[in-house]
C-alpha positions, -999 to +999 in steps of 0.1 A: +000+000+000+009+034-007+011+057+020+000+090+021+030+120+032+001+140+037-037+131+037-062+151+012-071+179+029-113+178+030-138+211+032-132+215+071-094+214+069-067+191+063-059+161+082-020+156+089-004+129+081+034+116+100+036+114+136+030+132+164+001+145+190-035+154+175-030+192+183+005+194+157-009+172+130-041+190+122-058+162+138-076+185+165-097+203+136-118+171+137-133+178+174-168+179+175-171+172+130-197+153+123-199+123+098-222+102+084-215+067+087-240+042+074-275+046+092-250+063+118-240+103+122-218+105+151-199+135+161-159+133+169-147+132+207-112+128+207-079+112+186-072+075+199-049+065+178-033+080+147-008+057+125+004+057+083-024+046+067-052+058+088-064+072+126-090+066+147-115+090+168-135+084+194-169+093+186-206+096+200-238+085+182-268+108+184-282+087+206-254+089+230-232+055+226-194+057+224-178+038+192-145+042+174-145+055+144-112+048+118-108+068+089-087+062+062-079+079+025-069+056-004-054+063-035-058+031-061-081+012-066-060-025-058-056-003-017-097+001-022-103-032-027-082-043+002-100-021+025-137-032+009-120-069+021-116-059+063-152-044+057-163-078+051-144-100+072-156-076+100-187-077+089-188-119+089-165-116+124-190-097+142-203-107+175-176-129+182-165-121+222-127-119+214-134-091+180-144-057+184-183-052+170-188-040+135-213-014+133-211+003+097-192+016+069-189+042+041-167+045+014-170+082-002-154+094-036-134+128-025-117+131-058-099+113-087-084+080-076-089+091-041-119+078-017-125+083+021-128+050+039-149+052+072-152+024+095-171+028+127-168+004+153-177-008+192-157+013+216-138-005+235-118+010+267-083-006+266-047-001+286-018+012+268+009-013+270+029+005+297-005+002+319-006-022+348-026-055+346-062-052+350-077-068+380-098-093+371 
């Protein structure tokens, strides 16, 4: 996959690509956006994770639930394909206990040979790895 040195940048401002906190990226612009996802609009929280190919927000349905939302641009169509291919196997994995629920999906054209992929997702509260054990 190709990756991106810097993401499209969409209507409400550009989304950073590289490393580094939310605020220095332009990753902080996304705070309270809202996207349609599927039967779901939800409305950005806060950055969980941010990595090459893609990041992932935290985000609220209007009805109130937390979910994860990862959002991803693509730029061929063999990199579409791959991502239409974790759609499904999410799809067919859901509501296994040991895989994070699949809740929806869009995949939106934002210009030539480019598409926005949109996955949103169960939110589930993990540890960081330099966390102490749970107590179970």
């Amino acid at each position: 996959m190709k990756k991106f040195s810097r993401m499209p940048k969409s209507e409400s401002g550009g989304l950073g690509g590289g490393s580094g906190s939310g605020s220095g990226s332009g990753l902080s612009n996304y705070f309270g956006k809202v996207f349609a996802v599927g039967r779901f609009q939800v409305t950005v929280e806060e950055l969980i994770a941010e990595g090459g190919f893609s990041v992932v927000f935290l985000a609220r349905t209007q009805s109130g639930m937390r979910c994860a939302l990862k959002r991803m641009y693509v730029n061929n169509v063999p990199d579409l394909n791959i991502y239409k291919r974790e759609i499904t196997i999410m799809k067919e994995l859901s509501g296994h206990k040991n895989i994070v629920n699949y809740l929806d999906s869009t995949i939106n054209s934002v210009g030539d040979s480019v598409w926005e992929v949109l996955i949103l997702m169960e939110y589930c509260k993990g540890r960081s790895f330099g966390s102490p054990p749970l107590p179970f």
